[in-house]
mmCIF file of the C-alpha atoms, coordinates in Angstrom:
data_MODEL
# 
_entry.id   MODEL 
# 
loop_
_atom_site.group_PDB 
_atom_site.id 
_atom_site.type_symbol 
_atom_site.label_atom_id 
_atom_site.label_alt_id 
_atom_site.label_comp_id 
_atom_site.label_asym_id 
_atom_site.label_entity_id 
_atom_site.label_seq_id 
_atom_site.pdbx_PDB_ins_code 
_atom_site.Cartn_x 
_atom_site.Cartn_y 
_atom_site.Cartn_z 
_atom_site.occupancy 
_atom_site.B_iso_or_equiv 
_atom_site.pdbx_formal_charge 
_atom_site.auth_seq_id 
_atom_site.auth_comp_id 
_atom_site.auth_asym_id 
_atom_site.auth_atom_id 
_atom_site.pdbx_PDB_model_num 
ATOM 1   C CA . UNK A 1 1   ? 79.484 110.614 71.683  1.00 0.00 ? 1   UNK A CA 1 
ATOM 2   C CA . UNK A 1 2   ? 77.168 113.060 69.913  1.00 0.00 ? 2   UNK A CA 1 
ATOM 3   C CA . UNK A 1 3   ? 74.784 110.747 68.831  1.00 0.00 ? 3   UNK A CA 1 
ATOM 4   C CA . UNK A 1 4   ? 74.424 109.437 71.821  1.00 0.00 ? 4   UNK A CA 1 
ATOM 5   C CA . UNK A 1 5   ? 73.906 113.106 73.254  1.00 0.00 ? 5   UNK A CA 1 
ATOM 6   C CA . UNK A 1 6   ? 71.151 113.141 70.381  1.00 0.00 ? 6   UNK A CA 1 
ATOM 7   C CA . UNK A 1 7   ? 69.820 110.379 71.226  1.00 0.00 ? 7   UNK A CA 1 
ATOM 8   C CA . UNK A 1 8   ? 69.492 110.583 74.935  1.00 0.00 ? 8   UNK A CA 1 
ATOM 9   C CA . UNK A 1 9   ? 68.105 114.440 73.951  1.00 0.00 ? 9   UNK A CA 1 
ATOM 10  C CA . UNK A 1 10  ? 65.677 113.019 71.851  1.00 0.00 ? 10  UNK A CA 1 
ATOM 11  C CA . UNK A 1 11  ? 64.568 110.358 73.913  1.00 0.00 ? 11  UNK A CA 1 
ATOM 12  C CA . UNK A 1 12  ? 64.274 113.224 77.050  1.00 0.00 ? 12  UNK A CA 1 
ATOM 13  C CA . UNK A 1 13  ? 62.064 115.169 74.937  1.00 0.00 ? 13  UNK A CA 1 
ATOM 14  C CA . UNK A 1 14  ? 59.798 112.051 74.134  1.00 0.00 ? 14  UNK A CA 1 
ATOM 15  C CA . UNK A 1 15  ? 59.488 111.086 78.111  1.00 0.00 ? 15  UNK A CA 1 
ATOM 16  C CA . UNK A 1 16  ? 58.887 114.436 79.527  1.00 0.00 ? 16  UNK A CA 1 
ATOM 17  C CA . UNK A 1 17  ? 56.569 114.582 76.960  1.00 0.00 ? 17  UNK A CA 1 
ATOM 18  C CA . UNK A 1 18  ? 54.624 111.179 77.465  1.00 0.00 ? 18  UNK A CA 1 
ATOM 19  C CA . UNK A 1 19  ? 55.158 112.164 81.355  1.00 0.00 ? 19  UNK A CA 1 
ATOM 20  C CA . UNK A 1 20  ? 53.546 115.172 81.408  1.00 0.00 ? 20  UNK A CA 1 
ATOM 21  C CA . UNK A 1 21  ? 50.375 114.120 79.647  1.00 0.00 ? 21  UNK A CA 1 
ATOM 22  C CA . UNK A 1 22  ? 50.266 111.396 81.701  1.00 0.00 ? 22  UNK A CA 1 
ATOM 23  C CA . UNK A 1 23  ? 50.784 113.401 85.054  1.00 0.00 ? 23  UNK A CA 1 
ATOM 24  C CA . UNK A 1 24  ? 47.689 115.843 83.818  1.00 0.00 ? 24  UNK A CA 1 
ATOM 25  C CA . UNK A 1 25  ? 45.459 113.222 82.626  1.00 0.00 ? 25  UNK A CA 1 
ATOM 26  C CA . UNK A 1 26  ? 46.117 112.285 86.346  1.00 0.00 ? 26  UNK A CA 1 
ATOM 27  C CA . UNK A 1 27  ? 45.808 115.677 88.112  1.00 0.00 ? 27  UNK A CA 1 
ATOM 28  C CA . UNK A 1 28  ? 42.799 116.155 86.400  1.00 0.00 ? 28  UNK A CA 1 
ATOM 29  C CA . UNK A 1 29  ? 40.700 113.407 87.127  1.00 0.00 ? 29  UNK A CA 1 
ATOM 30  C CA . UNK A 1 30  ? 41.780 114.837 91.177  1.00 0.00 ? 30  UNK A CA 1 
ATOM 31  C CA . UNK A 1 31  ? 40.488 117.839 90.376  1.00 0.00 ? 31  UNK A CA 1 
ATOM 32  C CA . UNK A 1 32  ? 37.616 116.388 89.312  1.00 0.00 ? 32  UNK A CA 1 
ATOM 33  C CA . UNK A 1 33  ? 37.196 114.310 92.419  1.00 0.00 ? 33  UNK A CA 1 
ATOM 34  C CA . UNK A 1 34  ? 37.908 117.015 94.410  1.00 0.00 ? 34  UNK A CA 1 
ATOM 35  C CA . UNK A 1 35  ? 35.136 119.424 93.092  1.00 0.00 ? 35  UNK A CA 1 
ATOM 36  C CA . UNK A 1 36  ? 32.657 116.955 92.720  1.00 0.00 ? 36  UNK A CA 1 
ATOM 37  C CA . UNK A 1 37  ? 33.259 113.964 95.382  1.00 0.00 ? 37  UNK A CA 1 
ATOM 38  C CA . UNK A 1 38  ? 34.470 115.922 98.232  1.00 0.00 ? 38  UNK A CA 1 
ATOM 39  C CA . UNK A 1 39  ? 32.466 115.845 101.301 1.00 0.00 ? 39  UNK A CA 1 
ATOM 40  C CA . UNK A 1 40  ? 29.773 114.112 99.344  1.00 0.00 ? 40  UNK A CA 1 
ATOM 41  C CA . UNK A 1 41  ? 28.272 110.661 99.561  1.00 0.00 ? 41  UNK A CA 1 
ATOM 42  C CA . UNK A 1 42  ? 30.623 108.202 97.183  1.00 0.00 ? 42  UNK A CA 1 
ATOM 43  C CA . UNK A 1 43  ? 29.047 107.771 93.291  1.00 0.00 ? 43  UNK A CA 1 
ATOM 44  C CA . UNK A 1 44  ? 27.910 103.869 93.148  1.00 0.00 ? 44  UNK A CA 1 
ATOM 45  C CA . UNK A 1 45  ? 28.927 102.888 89.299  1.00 0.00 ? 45  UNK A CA 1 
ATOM 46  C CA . UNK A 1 46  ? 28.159 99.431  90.112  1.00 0.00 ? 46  UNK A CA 1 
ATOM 47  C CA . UNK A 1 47  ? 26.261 98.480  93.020  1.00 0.00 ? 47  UNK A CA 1 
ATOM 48  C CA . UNK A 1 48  ? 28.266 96.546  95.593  1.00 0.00 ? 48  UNK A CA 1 
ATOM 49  C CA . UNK A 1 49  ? 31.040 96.041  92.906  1.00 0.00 ? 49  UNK A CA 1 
ATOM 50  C CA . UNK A 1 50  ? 32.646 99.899  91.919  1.00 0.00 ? 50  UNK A CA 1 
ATOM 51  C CA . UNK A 1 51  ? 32.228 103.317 93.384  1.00 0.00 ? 51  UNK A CA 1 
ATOM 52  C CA . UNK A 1 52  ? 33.836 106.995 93.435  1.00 0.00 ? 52  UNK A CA 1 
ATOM 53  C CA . UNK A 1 53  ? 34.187 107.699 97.479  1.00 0.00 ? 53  UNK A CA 1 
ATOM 54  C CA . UNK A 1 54  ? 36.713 110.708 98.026  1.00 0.00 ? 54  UNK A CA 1 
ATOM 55  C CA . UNK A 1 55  ? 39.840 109.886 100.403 1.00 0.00 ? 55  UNK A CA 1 
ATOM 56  C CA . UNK A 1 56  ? 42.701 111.833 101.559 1.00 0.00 ? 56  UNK A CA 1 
ATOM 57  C CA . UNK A 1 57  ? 45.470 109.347 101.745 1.00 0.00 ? 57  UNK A CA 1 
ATOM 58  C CA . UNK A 1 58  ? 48.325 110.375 103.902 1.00 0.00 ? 58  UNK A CA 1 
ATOM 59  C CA . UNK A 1 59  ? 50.577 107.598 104.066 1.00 0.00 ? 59  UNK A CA 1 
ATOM 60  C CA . UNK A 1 60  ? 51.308 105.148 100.804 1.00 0.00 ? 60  UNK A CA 1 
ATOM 61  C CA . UNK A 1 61  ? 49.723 102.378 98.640  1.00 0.00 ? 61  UNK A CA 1 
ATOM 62  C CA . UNK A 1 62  ? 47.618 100.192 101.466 1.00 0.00 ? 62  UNK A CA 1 
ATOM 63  C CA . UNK A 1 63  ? 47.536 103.043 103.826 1.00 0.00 ? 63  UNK A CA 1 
ATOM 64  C CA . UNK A 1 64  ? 51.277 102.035 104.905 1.00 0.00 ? 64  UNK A CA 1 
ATOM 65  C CA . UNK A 1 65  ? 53.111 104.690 106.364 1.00 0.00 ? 65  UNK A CA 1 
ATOM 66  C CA . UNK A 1 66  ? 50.233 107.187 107.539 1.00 0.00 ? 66  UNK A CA 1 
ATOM 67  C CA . UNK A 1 67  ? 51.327 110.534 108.410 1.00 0.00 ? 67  UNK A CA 1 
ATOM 68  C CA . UNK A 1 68  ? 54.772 110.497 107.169 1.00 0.00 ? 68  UNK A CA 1 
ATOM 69  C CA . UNK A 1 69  ? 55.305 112.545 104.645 1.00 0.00 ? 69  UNK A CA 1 
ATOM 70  C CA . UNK A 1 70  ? 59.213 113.064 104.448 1.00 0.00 ? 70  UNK A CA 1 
ATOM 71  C CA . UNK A 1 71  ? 60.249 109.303 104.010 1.00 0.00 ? 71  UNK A CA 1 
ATOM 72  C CA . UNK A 1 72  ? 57.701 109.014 101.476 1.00 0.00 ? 72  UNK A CA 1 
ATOM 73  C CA . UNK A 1 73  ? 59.104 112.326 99.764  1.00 0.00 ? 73  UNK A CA 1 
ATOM 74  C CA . UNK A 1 74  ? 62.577 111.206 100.399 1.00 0.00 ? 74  UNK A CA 1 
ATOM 75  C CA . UNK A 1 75  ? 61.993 107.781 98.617  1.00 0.00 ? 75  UNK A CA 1 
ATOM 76  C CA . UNK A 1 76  ? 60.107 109.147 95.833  1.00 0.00 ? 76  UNK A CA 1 
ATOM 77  C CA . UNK A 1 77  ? 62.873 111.318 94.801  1.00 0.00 ? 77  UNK A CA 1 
ATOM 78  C CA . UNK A 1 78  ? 65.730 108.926 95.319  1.00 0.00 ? 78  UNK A CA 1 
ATOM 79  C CA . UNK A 1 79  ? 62.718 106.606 92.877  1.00 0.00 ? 79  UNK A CA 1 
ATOM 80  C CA . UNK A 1 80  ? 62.277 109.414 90.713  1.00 0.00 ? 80  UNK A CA 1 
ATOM 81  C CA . UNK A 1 81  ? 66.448 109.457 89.979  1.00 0.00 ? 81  UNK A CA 1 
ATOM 82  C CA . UNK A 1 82  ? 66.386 105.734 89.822  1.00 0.00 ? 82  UNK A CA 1 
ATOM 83  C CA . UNK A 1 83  ? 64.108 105.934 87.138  1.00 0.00 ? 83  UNK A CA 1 
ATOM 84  C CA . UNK A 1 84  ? 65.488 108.590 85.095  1.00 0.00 ? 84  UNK A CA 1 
ATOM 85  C CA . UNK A 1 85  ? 68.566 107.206 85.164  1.00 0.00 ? 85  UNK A CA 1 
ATOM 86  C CA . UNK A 1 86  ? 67.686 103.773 83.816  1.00 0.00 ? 86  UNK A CA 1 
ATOM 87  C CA . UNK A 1 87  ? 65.192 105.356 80.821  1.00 0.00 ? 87  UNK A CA 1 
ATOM 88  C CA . UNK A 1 88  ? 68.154 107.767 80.008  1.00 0.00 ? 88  UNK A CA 1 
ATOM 89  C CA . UNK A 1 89  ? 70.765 106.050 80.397  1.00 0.00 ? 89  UNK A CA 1 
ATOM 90  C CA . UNK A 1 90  ? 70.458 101.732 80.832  1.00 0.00 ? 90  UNK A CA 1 
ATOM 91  C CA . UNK A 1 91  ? 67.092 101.056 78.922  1.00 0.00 ? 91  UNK A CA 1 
ATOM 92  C CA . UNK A 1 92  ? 67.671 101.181 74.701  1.00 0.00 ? 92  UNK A CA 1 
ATOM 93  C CA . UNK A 1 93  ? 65.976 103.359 72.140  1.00 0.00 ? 93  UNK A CA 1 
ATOM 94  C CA . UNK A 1 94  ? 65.807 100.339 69.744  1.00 0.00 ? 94  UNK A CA 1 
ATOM 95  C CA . UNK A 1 95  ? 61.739 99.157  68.894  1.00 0.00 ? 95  UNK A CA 1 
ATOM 96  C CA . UNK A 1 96  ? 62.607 96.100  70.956  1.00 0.00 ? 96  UNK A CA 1 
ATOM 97  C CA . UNK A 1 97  ? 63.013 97.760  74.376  1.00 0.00 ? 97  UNK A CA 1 
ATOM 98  C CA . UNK A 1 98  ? 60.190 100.056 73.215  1.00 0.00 ? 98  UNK A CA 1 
ATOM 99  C CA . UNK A 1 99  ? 57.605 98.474  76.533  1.00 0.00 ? 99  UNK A CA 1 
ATOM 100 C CA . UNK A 1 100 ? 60.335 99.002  78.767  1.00 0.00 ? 100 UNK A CA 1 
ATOM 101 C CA . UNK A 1 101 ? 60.646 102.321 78.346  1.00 0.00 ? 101 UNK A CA 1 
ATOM 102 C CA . UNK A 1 102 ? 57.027 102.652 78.273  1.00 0.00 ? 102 UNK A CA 1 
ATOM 103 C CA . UNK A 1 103 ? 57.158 100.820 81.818  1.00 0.00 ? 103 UNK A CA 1 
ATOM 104 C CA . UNK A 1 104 ? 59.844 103.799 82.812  1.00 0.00 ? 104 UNK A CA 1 
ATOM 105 C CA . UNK A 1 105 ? 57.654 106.415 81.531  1.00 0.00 ? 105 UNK A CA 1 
ATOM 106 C CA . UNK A 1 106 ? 54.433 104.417 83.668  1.00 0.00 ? 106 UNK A CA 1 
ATOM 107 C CA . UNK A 1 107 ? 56.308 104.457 86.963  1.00 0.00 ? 107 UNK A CA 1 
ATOM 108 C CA . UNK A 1 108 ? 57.877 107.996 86.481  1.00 0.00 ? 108 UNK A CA 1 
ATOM 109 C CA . UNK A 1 109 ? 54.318 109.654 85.715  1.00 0.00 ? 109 UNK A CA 1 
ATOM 110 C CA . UNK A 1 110 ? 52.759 107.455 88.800  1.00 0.00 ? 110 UNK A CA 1 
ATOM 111 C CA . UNK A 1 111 ? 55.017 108.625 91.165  1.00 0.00 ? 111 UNK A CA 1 
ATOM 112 C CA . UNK A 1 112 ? 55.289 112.218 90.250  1.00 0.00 ? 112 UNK A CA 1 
ATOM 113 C CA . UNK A 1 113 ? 51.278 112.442 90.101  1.00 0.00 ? 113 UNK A CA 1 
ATOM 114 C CA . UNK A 1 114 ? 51.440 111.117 93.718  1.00 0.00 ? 114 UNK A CA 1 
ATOM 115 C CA . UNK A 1 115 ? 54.444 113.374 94.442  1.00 0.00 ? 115 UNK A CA 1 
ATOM 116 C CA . UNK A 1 116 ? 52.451 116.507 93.309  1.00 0.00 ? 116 UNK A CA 1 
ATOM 117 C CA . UNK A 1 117 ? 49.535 115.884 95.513  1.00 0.00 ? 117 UNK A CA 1 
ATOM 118 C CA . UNK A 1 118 ? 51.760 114.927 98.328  1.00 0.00 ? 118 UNK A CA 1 
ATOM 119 C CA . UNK A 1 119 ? 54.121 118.539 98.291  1.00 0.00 ? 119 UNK A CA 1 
ATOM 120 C CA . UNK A 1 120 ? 51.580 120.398 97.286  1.00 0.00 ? 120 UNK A CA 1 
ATOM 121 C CA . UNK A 1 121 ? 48.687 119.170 99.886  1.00 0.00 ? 121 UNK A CA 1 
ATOM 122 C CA . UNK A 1 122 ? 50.397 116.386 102.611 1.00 0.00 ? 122 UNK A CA 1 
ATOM 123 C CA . UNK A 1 123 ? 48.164 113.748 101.169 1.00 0.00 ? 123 UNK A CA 1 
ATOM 124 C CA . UNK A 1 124 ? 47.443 112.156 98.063  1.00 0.00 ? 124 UNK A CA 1 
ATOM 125 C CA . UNK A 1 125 ? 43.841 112.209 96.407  1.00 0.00 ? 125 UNK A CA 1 
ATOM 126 C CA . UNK A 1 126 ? 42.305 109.011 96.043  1.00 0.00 ? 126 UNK A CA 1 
ATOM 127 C CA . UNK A 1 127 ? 38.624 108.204 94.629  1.00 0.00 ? 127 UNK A CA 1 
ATOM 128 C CA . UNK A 1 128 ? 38.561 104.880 93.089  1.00 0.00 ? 128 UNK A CA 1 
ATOM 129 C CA . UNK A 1 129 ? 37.017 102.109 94.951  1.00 0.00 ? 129 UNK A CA 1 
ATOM 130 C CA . UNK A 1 130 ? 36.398 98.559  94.564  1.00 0.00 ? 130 UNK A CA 1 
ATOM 131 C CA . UNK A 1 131 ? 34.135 97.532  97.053  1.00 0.00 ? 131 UNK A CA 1 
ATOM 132 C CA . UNK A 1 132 ? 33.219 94.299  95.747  1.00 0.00 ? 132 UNK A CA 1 
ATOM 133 C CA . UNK A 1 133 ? 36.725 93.288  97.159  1.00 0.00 ? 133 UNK A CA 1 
ATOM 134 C CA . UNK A 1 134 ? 37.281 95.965  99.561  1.00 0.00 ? 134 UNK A CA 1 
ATOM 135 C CA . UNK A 1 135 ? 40.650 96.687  98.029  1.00 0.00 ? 135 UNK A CA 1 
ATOM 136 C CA . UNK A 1 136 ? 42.011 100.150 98.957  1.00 0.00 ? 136 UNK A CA 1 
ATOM 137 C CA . UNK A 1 137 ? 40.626 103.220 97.151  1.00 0.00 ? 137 UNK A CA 1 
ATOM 138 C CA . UNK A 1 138 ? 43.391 104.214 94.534  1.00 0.00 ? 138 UNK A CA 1 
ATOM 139 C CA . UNK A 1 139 ? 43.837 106.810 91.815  1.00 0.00 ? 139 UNK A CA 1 
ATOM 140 C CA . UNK A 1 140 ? 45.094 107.389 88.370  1.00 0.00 ? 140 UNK A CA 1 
ATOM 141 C CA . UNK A 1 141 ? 48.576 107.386 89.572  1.00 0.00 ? 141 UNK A CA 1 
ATOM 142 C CA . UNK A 1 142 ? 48.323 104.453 90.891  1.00 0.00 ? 142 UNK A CA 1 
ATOM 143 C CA . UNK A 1 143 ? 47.020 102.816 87.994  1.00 0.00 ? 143 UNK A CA 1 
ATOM 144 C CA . UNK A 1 144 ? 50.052 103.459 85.793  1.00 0.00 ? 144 UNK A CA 1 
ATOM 145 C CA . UNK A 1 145 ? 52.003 102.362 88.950  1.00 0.00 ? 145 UNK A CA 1 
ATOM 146 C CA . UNK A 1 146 ? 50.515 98.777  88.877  1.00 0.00 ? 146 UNK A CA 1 
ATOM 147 C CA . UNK A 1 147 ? 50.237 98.685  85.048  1.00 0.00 ? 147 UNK A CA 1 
ATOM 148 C CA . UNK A 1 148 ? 53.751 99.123  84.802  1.00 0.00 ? 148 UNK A CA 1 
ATOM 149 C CA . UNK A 1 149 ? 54.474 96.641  87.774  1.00 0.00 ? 149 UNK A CA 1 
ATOM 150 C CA . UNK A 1 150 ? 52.447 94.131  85.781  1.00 0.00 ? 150 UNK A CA 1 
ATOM 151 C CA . UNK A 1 151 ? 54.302 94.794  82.387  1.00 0.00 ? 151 UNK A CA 1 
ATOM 152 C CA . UNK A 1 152 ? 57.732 94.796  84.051  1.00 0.00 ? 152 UNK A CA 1 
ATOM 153 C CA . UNK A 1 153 ? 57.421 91.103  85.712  1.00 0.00 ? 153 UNK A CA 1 
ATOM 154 C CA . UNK A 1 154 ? 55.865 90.274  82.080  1.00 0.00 ? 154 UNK A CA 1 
ATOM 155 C CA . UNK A 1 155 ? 58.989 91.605  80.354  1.00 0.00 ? 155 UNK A CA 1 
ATOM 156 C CA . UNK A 1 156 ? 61.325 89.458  83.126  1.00 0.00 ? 156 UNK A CA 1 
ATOM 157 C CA . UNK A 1 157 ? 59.639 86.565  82.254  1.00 0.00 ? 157 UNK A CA 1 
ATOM 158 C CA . UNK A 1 158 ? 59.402 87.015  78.209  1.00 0.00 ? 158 UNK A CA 1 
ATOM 159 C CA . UNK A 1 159 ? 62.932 89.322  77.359  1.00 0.00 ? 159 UNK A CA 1 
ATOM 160 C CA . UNK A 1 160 ? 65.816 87.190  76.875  1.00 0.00 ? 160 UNK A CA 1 
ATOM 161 C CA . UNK A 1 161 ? 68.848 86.905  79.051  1.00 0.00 ? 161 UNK A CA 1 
ATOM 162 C CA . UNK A 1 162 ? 70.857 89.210  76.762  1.00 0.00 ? 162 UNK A CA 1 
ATOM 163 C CA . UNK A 1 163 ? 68.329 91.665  76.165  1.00 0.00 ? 163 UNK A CA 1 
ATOM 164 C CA . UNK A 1 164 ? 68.878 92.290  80.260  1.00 0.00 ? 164 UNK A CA 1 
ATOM 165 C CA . UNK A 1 165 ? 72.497 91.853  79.196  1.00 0.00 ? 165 UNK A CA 1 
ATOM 166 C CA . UNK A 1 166 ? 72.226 94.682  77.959  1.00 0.00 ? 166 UNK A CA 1 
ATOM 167 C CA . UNK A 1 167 ? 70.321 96.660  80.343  1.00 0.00 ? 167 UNK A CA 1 
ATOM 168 C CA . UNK A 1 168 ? 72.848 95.494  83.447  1.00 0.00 ? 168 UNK A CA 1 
ATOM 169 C CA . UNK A 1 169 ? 75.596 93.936  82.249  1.00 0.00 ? 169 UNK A CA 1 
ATOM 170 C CA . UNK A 1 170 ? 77.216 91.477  84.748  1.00 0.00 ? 170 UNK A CA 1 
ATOM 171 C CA . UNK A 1 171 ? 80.243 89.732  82.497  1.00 0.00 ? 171 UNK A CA 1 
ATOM 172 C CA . UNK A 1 172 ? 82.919 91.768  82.936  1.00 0.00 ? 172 UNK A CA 1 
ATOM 173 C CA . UNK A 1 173 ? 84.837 92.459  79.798  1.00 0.00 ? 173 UNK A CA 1 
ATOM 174 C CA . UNK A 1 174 ? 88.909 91.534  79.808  1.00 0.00 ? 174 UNK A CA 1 
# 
């Protein structure tokens, strides 16, 4: 029992950590947009393809829920727990579940960057924007949001049945 107090400690220290890094690298590069994007014409990288165009986005990914802030704090939190609770507690410290807690740290760093801008200002900072393919304009946050979206159905596909065994156990023991 206090090893696994240790460990759990230990692997705390090593998400908040990777999380807060994470969460400045992301604040930052709002800051950034903010001072030098605001109320200014977007910065073309690559004509027709990629620009920087500032956006305050007020509702979540795709523009969905516009304007309403307390189900989107409410969720986040009750995500934020979820999360927590399966890096702390469900996902192991072994090498072999090393991506999936990576994946944990991803989505817990995401949604706390978008969190922060959401509290803090009732809308989230946005600045990325592919234009080539209209796709919505999107931020750090996002980015390790959909990273770790794409490495979690890559680990469902590629982990083996007992390494989710493990994870969720279903069989109950006699």
């Amino acid at each position: 029992m206090i090893q696994q107090s240790k460990n759990i400690q230990k692997k705390a220290f090593t998400g908040i950590i990777c999380s807060v890094i994470l969460i400045l690298l992301d604040q930052f590069t709002k800051y950034l947009a903010v001072q030098h994007l605001k109320d200014q014409m977007p910065v073309v990288l690559w004509k027709n393809v990629f620009e920087l165009s500032y956006l305050e986005n007020r509702g979540a990914a795709f523009g969905i829920l516009q304007g309403k802030q307390w189900p989107l704090i409410i969720f986040t939190v009750i995500v934020l727990i979820i999360i927590t609770y399966f890096y702390l507690m469900r996902i192991p410290s072994e090498k072999h579940f090393g991506l999936l807690n990576g994946i944990a740290i991803l989505f817990f760093a995401g949604a706390i960057g978008n969190f922060i801008d959401r509290v803090m200002q009732g809308y989230v900072v946005d600045f990325f924007y592919f234009r080539l393919i209209n796709f919505p304009v999107f931020n750090v946050a996002d980015i390790y949001v959909t990273v770790a979206a794409i490495l979690l159905i890559l680990c469902l596909l590629f982990y083996k049945e007992d390494d989710f065994e493990r994870i969720l156990p279903t069989k109950k023991e006699s």
